[in-house]
C-alpha positions as CSV (number, residue, x, y, z in Angstrom):
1,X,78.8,68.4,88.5
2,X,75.7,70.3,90.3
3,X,72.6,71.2,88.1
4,X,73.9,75.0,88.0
5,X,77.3,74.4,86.6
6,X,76.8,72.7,83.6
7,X,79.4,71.4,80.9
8,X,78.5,73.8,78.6
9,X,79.2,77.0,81.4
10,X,82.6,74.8,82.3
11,X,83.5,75.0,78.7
12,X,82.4,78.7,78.1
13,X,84.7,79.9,80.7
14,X,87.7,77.8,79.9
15,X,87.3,79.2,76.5
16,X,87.5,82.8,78.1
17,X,90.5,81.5,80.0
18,X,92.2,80.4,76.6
19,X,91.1,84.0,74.7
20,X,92.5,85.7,78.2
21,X,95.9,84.3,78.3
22,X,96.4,85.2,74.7
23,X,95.4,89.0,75.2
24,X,97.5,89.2,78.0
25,X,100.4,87.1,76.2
26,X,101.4,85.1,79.8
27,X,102.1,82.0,78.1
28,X,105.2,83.7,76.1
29,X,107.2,82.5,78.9
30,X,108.5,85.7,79.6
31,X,106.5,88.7,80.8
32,X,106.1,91.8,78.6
33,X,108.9,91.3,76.6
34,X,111.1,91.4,79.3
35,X,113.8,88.7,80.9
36,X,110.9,87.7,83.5
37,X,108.5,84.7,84.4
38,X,104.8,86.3,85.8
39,X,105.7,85.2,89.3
40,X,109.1,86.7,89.3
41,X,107.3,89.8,87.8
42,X,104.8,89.4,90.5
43,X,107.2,89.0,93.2
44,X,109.3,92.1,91.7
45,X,105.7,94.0,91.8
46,X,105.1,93.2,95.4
47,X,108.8,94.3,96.6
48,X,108.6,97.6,94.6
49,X,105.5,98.9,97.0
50,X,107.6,98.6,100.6
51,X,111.3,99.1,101.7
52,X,111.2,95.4,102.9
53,X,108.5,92.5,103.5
54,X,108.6,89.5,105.2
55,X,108.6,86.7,102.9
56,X,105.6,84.7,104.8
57,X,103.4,88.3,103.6
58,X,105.3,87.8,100.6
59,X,104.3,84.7,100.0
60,X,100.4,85.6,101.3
61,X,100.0,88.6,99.4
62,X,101.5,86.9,96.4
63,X,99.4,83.4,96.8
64,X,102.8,81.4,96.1
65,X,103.8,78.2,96.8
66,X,106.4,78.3,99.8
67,X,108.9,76.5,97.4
68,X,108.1,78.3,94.5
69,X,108.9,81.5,96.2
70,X,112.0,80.4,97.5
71,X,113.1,79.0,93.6
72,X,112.1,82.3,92.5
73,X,113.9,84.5,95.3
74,X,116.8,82.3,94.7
75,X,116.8,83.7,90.7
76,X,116.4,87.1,91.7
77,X,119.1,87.5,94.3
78,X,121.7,85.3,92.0
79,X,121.1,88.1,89.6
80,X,121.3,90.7,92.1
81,X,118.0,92.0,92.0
82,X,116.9,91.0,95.8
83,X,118.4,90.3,98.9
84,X,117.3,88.4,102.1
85,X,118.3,88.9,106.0
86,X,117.0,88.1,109.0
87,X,114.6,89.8,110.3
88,X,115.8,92.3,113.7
89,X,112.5,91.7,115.3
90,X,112.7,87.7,114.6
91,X,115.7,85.7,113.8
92,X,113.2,83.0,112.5
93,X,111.6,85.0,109.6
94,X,113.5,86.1,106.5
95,X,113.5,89.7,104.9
96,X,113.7,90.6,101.8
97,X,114.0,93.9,99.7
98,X,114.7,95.1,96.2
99,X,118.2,95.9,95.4
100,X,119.2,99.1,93.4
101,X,119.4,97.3,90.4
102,X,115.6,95.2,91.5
103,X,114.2,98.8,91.8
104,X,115.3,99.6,88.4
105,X,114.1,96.4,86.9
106,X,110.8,96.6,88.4
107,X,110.0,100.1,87.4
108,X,111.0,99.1,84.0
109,X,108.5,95.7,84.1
110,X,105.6,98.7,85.7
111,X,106.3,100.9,82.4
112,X,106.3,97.9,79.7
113,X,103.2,97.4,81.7
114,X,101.4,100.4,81.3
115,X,102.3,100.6,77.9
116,X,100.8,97.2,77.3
117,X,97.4,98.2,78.7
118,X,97.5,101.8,77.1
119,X,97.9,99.7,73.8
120,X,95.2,97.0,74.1
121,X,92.8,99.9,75.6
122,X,93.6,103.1,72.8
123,X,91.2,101.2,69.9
124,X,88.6,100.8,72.0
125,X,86.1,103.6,72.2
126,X,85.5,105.4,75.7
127,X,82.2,104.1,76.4
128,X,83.1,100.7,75.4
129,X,86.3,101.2,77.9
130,X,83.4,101.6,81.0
131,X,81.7,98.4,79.5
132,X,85.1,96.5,79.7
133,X,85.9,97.8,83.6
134,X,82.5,97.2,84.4
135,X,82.6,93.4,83.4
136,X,86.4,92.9,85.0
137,X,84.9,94.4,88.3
138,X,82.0,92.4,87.9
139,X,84.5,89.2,87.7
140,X,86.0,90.1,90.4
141,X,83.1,90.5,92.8
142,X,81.7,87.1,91.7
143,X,85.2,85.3,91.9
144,X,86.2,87.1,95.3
145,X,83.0,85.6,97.3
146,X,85.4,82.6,97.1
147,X,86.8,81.5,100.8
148,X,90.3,82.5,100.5
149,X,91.0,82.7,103.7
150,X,91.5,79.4,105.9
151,X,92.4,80.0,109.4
152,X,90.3,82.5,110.4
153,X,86.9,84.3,109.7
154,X,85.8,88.3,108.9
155,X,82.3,89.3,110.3
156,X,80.4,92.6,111.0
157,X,80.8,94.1,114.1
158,X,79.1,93.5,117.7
159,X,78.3,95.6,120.9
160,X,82.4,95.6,122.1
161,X,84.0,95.0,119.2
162,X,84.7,99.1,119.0
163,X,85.6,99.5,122.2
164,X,88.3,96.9,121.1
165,X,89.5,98.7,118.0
166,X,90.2,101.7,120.3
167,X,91.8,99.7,122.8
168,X,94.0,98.2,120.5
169,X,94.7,101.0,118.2
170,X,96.3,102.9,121.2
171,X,98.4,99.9,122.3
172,X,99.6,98.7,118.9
173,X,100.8,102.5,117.3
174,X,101.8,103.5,121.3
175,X,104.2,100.2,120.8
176,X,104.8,100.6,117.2
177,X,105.3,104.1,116.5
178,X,105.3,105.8,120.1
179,X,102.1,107.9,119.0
180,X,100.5,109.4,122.4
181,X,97.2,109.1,124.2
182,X,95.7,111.5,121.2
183,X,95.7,109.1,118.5
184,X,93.7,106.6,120.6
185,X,91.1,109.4,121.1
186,X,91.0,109.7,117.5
187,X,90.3,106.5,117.1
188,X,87.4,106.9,119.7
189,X,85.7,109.7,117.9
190,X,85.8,107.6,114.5
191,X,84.0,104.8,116.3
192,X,81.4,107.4,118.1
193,X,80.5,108.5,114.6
194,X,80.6,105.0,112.7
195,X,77.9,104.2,115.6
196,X,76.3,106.9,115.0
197,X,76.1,106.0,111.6
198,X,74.8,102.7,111.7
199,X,71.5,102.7,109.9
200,X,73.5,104.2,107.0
201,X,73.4,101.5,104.3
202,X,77.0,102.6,103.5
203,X,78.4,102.1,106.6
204,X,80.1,99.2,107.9
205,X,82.7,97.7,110.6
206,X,84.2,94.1,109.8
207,X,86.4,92.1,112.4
208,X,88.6,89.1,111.7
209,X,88.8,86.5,114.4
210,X,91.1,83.4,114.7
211,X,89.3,80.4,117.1
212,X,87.3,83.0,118.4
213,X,90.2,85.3,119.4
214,X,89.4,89.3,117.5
215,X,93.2,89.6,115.7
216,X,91.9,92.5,113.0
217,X,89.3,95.3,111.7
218,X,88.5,97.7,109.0
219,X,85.8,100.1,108.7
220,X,84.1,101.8,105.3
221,X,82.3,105.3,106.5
222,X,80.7,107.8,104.2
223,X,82.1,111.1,102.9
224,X,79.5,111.7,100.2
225,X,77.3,110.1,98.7
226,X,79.9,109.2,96.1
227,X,82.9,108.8,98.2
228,X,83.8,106.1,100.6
229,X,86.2,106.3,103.5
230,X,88.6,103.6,104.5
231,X,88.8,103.6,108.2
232,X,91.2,101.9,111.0
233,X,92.5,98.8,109.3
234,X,94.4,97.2,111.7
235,X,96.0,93.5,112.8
236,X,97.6,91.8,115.4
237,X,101.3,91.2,115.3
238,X,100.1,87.8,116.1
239,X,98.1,87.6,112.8
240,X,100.1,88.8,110.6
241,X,101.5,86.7,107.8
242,X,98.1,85.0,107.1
243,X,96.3,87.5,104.7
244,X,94.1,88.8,107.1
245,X,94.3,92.5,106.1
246,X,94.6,92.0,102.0
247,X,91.1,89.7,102.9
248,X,90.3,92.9,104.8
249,X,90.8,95.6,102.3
250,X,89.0,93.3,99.9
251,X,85.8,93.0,101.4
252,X,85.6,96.5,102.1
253,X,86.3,97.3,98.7
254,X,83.5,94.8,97.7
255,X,80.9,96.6,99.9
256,X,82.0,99.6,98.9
257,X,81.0,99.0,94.9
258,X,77.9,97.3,95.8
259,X,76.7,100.2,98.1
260,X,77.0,102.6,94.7
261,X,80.1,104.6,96.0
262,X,82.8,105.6,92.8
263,X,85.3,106.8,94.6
264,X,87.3,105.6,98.0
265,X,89.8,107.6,100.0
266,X,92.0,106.8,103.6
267,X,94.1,108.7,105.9
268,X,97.4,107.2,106.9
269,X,100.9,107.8,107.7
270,X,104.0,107.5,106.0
271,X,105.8,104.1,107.7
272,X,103.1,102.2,108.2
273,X,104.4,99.6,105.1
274,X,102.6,96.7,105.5
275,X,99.3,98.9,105.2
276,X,100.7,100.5,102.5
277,X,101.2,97.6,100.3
278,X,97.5,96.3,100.6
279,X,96.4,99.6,99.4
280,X,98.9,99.7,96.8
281,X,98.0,96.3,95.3
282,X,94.6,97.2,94.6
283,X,95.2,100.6,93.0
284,X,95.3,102.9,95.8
285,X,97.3,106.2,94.9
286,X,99.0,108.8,97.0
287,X,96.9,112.4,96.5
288,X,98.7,114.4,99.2
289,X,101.8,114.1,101.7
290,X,101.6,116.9,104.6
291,X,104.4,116.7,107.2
292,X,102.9,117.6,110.7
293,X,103.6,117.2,114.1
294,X,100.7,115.3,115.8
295,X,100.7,112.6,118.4
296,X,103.3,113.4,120.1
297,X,106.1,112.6,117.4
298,X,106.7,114.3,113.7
299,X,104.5,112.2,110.9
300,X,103.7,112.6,107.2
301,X,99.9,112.6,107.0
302,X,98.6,110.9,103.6
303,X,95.9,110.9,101.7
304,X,95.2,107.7,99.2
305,X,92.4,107.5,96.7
306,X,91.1,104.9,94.8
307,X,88.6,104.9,91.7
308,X,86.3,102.4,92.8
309,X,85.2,102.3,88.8
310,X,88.2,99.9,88.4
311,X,88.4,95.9,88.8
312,X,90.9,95.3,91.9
313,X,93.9,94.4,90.7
């Protein structure tokens, strides 16, 4: 035991651990009152944010054990709530998606939830409430400096690296989605203007790399001087699977709260799922669906917003 973590810290948190589990009532061995474990919940929760995921992002978004996912997926689709498939694009990887009835089940699970939090927050006075959010999202920065992500690395960007994100923005959604030569030179303009920006202390450009090789991005830009903008997330097919974007989203969420911004907003467009469900799981909301025709095909601009006030979830 190092010199900084003594036996008496060890013990403190523990304790919290003990007084946590008991708020929260996860050692009842079913969830909220309801016929669920906390990882089937959790699976259930993932499932209900996309039409269908692949069950290696499954399994990373999640953090499972490979076979304690496939127990749990086993459960589910005996009882009808899931089912697997192959995937078109692969044969080797496995689908999976909510059935009716799983749909049903999980919204249930998301109200009993609410509820729950509604309860344990209503006797607690509205300042006090900011204390409590403050102190979970000051957990979670602490905790999340954590290396969770073997197998490859996230650094700030270099001379390059956005000429790349152009480059590969255009290829990927040309391939992906069949937008035109207008979405890469959206792209452009974002990076002109994040360089542009680069003495801004609220400004920043992350790539991931696996041995050596760039595979993913993000970007945080300013909209005000309380409002951050989520810009350009993107990974390679080849990368996908491995928790690169959630590790993504994260640290630009991070760097967003410690630059002082409260508030965090992206642009996207319905279909892009995967994306989707990385903002969802940290408490990104839809604000506004606008159908247009742009980039050479018909898309649903959206607008997501986050309150950056609130511990990730």
């Amino acid at each position: 035991m190092s010199q900084q973590v003594t036996a008496e810290r060890v013990a403190r948190v523990r304790a919290f651990n003990r007084f946590y589990t008991d708020v929260i009532g996860v050692l009842r061995g079913t969830l909220l009152d309801s016929p669920f474990t906390l990882t089937e919940a959790r699976v259930l929760f993932e499932l209900a944010h996309g039409e269908a995921a692949d069950v290696a992002s499954l399994r990373a978004d999640a953090d499972i054990d490979r076979g304690h996912l496939s127990r749990v997926l086993t459960r589910l689709e005996a009882d009808d709530l899931v089912r697997r498939t192959r995937s078109e694009a692969d044969s080797r990887r496995q689908v999976v998606e909510l059935t009716d009835k799983g749909r049903a089940a999980a919204a249930d699970l998301d109200g009993r939830s609410v509820a729950s939090v509604t309860e344990l927050l209503e006797p607690i006075a509205g300042p006090e409430q900011e204390r409590l959010l403050a102190a979970m999202a000051t957990i979670e920065e602490l905790l999340g400096k954590r290396d969770r992500s073997p197998g490859f690395t996230v650094r700030p960007a270099r001379p390059g690296d956005h000429g790349w994100i152009v480059e590969r923005h255009g290829a990927l959604y040309r391939s992906e989605y069949g937008y035109d030569e207008q979405f890469e030179g959206m792209v452009a303009q974002i990076m002109a203007d994040l360089i542009e920006a680069r003495e801004d202390p609220g400004v920043a450009v992350w790539v991931a790399e696996q041995d050596g090789v760039r595979v993913g991005a993000i970007c945080c830009a300013r909209d005000d001087e309380e409002t951050a903008r989520l810009r350009c997330l993107l990974v390679e097919p080849t990368a996908r699977g491995a928790g690169i974007g959630r590790y993504l989203v994260d640290e630009c969420l991070r760097f967003a709260r410690q630059a002082g911004y409260r508030r965090m907003v992206l642009y996207t467009h319905e279909g892009l799922d995967a994306a989707r469900r990385a903002y969802e799981r940290v408490g990104f909301t839809l604000e506004a669906a606008v159908p247009q025709h742009a980039f050479g095909t018909d898309v649903v601009e959206q607008t997501w917003a986050l309150d950056l006030r609130s511990p990730v979830r």
